[in-house]
C-alpha positions in Angstrom: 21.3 23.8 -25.8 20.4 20.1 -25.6 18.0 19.2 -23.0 16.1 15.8 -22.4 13.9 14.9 -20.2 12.8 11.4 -19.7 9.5 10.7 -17.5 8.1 7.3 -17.1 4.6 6.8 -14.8 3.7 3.3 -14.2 0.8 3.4 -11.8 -0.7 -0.1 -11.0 -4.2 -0.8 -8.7 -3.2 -4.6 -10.1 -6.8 -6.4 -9.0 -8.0 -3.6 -6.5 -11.0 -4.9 -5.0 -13.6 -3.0 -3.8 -16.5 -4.3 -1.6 -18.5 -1.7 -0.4 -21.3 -3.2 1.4 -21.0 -7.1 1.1 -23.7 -8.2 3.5 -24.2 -12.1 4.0 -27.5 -13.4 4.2 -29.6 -11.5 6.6 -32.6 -13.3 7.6 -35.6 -10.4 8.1 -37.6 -12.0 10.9 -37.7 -15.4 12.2 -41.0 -17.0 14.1 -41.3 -19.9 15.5 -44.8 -20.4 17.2 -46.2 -23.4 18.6 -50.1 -22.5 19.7 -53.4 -23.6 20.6 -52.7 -27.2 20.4 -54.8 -30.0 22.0 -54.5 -32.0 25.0 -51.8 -34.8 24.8 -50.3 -33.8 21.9 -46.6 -33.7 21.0 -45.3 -30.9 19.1 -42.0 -30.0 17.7 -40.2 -27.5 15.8 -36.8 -27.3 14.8 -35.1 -25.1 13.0 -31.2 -24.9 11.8 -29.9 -21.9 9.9 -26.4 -22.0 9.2 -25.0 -19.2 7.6 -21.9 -19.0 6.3 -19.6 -15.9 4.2 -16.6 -16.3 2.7 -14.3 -13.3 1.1 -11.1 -14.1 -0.4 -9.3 -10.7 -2.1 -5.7 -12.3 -3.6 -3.5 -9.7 -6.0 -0.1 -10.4 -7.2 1.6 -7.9 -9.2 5.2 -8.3 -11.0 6.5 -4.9 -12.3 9.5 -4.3 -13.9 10.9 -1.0 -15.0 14.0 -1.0 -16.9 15.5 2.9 -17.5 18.4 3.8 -19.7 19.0 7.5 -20.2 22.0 9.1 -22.1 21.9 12.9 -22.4 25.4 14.0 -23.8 26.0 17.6 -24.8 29.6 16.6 -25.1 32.5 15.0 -26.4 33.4 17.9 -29.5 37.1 18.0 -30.7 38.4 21.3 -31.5 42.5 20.6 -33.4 44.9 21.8 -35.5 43.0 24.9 -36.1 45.5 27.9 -36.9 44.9 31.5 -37.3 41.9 32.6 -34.9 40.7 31.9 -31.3 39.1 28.3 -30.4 35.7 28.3 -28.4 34.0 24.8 -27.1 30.9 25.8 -25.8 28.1 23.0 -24.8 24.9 23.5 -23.4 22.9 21.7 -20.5 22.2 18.1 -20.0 18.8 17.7 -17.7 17.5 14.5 -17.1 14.4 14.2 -15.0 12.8 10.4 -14.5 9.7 9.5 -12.8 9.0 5.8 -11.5 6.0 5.2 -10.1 4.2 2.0 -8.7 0.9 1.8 -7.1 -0.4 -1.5 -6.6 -1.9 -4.3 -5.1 -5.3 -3.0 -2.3 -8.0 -4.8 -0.8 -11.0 -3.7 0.8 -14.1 -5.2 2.3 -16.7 -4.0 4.2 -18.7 -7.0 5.7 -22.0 -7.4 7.6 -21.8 -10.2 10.3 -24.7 -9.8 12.3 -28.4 -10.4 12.4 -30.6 -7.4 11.3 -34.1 -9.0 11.7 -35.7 -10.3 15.0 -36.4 -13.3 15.9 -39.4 -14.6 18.0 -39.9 -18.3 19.8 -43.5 -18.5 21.0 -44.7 -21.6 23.0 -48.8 -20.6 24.1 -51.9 -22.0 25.0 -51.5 -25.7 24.3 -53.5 -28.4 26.1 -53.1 -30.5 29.4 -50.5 -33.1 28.6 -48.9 -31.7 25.8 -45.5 -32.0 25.0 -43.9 -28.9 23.3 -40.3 -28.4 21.9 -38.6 -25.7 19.9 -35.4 -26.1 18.6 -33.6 -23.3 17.0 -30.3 -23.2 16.0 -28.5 -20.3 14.2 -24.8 -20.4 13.2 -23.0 -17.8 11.6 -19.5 -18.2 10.4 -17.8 -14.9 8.6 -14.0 -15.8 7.0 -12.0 -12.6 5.4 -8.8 -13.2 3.6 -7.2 -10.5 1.9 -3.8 -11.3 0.5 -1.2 -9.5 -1.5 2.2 -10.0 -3.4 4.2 -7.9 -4.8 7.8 -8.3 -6.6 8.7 -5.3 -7.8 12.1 -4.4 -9.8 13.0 -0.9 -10.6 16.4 -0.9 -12.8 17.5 3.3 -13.8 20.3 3.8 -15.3 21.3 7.7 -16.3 24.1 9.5 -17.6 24.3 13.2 -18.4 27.5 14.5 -19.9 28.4 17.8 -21.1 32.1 17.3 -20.6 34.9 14.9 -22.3 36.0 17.6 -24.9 39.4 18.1 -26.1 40.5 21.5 -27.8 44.1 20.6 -29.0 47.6 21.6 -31.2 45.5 25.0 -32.0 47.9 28.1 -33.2 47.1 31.5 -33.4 44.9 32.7 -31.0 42.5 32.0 -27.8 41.4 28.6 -26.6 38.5 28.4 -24.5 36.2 25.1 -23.1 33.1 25.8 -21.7 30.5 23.4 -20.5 26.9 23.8 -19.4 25.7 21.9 -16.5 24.9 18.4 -15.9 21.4 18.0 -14.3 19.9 14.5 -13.1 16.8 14.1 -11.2 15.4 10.6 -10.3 12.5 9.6 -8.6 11.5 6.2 -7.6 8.4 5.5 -5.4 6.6 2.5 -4.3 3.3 2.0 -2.9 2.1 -1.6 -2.5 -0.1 -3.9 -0.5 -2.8 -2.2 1.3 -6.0 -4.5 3.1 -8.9 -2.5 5.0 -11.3 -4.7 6.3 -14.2 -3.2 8.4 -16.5 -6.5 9.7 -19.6 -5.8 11.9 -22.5 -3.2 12.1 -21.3 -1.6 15.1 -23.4 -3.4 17.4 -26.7 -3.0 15.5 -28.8 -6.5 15.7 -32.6 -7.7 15.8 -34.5 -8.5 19.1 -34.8 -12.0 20.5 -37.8 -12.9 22.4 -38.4 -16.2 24.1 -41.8 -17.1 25.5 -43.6 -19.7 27.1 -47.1 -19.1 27.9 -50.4 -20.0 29.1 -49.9 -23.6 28.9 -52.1 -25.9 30.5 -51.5 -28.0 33.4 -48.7 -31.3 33.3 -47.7 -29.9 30.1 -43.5 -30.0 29.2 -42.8 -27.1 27.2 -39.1 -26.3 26.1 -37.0 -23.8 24.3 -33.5 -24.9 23.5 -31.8 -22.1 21.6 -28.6 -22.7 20.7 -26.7 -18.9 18.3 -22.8 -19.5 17.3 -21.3 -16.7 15.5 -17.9 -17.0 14.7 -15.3 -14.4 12.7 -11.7 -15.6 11.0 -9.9 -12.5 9.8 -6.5 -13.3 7.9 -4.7 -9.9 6.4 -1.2 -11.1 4.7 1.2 -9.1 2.2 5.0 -9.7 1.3 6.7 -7.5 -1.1 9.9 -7.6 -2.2 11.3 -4.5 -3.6 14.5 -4.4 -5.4 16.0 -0.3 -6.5 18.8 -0.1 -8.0 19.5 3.3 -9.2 22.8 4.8 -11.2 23.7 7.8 -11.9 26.9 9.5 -13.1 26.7 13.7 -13.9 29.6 14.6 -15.4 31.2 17.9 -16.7 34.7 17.1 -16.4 37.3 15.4 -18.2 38.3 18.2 -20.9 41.4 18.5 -22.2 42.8 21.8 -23.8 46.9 20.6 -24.5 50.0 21.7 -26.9 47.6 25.0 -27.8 50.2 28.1 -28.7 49.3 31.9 -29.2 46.8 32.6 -26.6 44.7 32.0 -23.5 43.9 28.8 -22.8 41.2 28.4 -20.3 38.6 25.2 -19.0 35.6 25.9 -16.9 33.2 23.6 -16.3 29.4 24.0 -15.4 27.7 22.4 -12.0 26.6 18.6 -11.3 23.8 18.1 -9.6 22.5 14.8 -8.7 18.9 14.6 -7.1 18.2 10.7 -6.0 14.6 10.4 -4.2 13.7 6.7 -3.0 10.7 6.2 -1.3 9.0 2.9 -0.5 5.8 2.4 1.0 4.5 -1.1 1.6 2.2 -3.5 3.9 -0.4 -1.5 5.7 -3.3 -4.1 7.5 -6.1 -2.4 8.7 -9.5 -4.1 10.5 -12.2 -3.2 12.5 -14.0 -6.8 13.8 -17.5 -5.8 15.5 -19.6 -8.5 15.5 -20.7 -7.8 18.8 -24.4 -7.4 17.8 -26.1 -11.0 18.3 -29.0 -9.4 19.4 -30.2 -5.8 20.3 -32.8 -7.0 23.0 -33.1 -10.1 24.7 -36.5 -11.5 26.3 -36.7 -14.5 28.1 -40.3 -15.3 29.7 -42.2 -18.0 31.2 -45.6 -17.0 32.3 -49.3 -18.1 33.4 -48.8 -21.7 32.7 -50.8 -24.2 34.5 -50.8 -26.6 37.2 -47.9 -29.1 37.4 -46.7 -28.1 34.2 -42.6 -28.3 33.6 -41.6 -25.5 31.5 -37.7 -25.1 30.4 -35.7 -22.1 28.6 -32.3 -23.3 27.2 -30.0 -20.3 25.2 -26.5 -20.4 24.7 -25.3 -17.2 22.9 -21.2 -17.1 21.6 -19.3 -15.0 19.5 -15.9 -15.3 18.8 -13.4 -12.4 17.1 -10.5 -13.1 19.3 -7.1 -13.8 17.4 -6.2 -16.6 19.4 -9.3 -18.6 19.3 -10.0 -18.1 15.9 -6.9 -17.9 14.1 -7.3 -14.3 12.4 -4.1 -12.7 12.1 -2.2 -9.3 10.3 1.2 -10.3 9.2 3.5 -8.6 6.8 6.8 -9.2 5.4 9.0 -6.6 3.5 12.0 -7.2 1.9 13.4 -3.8 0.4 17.0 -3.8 -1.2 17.9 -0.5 -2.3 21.2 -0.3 -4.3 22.2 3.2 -5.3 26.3 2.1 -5.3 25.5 0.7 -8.8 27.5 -1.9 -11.0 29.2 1.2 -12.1 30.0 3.5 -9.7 26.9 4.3 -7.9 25.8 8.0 -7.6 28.6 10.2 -9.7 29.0 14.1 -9.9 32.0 15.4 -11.3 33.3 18.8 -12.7 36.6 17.8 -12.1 39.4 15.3 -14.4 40.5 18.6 -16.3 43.8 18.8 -18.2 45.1 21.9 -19.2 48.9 21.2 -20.2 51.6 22.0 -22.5 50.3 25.1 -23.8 52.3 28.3 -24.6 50.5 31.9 -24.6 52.0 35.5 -26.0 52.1 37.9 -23.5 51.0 37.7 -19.8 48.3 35.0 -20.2 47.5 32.2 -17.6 46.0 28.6 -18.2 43.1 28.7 -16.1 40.9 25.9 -14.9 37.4 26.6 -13.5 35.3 24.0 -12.2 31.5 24.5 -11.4 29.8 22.5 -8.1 29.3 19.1 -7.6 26.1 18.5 -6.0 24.4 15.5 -4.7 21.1 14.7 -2.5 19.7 11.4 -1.9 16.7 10.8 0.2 15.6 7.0 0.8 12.1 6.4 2.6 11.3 3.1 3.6 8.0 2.7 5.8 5.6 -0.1 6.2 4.6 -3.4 7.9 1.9 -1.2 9.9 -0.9 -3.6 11.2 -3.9 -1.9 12.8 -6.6 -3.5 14.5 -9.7 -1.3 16.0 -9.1 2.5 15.9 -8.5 3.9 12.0 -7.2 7.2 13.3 -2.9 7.3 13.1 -0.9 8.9 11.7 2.9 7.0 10.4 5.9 8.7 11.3 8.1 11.3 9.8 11.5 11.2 8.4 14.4 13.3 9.3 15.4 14.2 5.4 14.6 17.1 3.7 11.2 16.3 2.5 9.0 15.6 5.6 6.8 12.4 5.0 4.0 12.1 7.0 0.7 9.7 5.8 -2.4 9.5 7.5 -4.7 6.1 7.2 -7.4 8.5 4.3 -4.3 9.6 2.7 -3.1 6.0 1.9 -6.7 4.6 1.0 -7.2 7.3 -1.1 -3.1 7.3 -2.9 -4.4 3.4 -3.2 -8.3 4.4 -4.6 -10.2 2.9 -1.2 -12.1 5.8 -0.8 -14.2 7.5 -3.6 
């Protein structure tokens, strides 16, 4: 008996990236009090945050896996034996090979909004007093998460028991008898993966605006002026190349010009077992920056006589697509090749010669030939954007292995989730 089996693993998390809780700065709480001033005086605050985050997650991965297997039980030469019976007997040929790519996953999980509160507090200044607070908050949030993958997956196997030749033998039985020809081959993919979760589902400070108790011809105003602004960019491209041959053979014997006996050929099964299955480009994001502020107080009260009092707030987010740019693209080029530069997928028990021989007695040539089996499954799914709602399911396949992959199962095939 002469078995090999060949298995190759290549698993790849090229420059997996994993940001758990990447906040951006988060101011606590902000004041801004202008109080108890005297008459005629002319006070100002202004304050400018700007706030700006910036992820970038970029993985390319080139993998190539190259496989060349020969398992060969055959090719024996039984001739110009004389006197006794001739027996070729060979045993199995199993090939089993494993390819197996994982690579190339983002993740980030940022914080967008305000946590702390703020406060603007114009109160009890004196007769003619002039009064301004200026507050300006921007907050701009970009996410790119970008992956390439080129991956070339070459295997090449051939498992032979046949190609035997049992010739010009005198004197008694001739018998060929070959084991079977086994090949399994497995080839998966999984590549380019970006989960993005941006926002605090709606959970922001308080804002309070006041103006009060100011005292008569007094100008008191408030401009607040809070831009928040979200750029989400999720990109991957792979380009997958399988090219997979296979040739199971446990034909082509020869048992010719034998005289004396029996002469018989039988040949064992070919089975062939091709699995392809591709999984690439999966965007998923959840923007919710929706959370400028929990609670929102504006209030002018009890100021005095003739005094001109003003509140100016202009609150915008943006996470549309359009108006900021963010987009999900993918593009997937997948080129699987199982015809081969040599034939392709091969099973043959067949390409027996039993000729010219001459038996005493009754005795038939006989040629038996085992099955030739072959299955070959290709999967290709992918170029699945998702934006908002986590919970889906892709689809399954009509082959003989149902595939069915929920969002969890492909973070965690990809190490997203702990």
């Amino acid at each position: 008996m002469n078995e090999t089996k060949r298995k190759i693993g290549v698993a790849i998390a090229t420059g997996a990236l994993l940001l758990n809780a990447f906040v951006p700065l988060a101011m606590a709480d902000t004041t801004i009090q202008i109080s108890g001033n005297g008459s005629s005086s002319n006070n100002t605050a202004n304050v400018d945050v700007n706030q700006s985050t910036t992820v970038v997650q970029n993985n390319t991965a080139n993998v190539t896996n190259n496989v060349d297997v020969d398992a060969d039980t055959g090719d024996n030469d039984a001739e110009d034996n004389t006197g006794g019976d001739v027996s070729i007997e060979t045993g199995d040929a199993d090939v089993d090979v494993n390819v197996s790519n994982t690579l190339n996953s983002n993740s980030a999980n940022v914080d967008c909004c305000q946590s702390g509160d703020t406060e603007v507090l114009i109160q009890g200044n004196g007769t003619h007093s002039d009064n301004d607070a200026n507050l300006n908050l921007t907050t701009n949030t970009f996410v790119g998460q970008f992956n390439d993958a080129d991956v070339d997956n070459d295997v090449d196997v051939d498992a032979d028991t046949g190609d035997n030749d049992a010739k010009d033998n005198t004197g008694g039985d001739v018998s060929i008898e070959t084991g079977d020809a086994s090949v399994k081959v497995s080839v998966s993919t999984t590549a380019n993966a970006n989960w993005a979760n941006v926002g605090s589902d709606g959970n922001g400070g308080d804002l309070s605006l006041r103006i009060l108790g100011n005292g008569s011809w007094s100008v008191n105003t408030i401009n607040l002026d809070l831009d928040s602004s979200v750029v989400l960019v999720q990109d991957n491209y792979a380009d997958v190349d399988n090219d997979v041959d296979v040739d199971a053979d446990t034909g082509d014997n020869d048992a010719e010009d034998n005289t004396g006996g029996d002469v018989s050929i039988e040949t064992g099964d070919a089975d062939v077992d091709v699995n392809v299955d591709n999984m690439v480009n999966f965007n998923w994001a959840d923007v919710n920056c929706g959370c400028l502020f929990d609670d929102l107080l504006a209030k002018i009260d009890g100021n005095g006589t003739d005094s001109d009092n003003d509140i100016n707030a202009t609150l915008s987010f943006n996470d549309n697509e359009e108006e900021d740019g963010s987009f999900q693209e993918n593009d997937a080029d997948i080129d699987n090749d199982l015809a081969g530069h040599h034939g392709g997928i091969d099973a043959d028990t067949g390409g027996n010669d039993n000729e010219d021989n001459t038996a005493e007695g009754d005795g038939d040539p006989s040629i038996e030939t085992g099955d030739a089996d072959v299955e070959v499954d290709v999967n290709n799914s992918g170029n699945v954007n998702v934006l908002g709602d986590a919970d889906f399911e892709f689809p399954s396949f009509d082959f003989d292995i149902e595939f069915s992959l929920s969002l969890s199962e492909l973070l965690g095939l990809l190490g997203l989730l702990g």
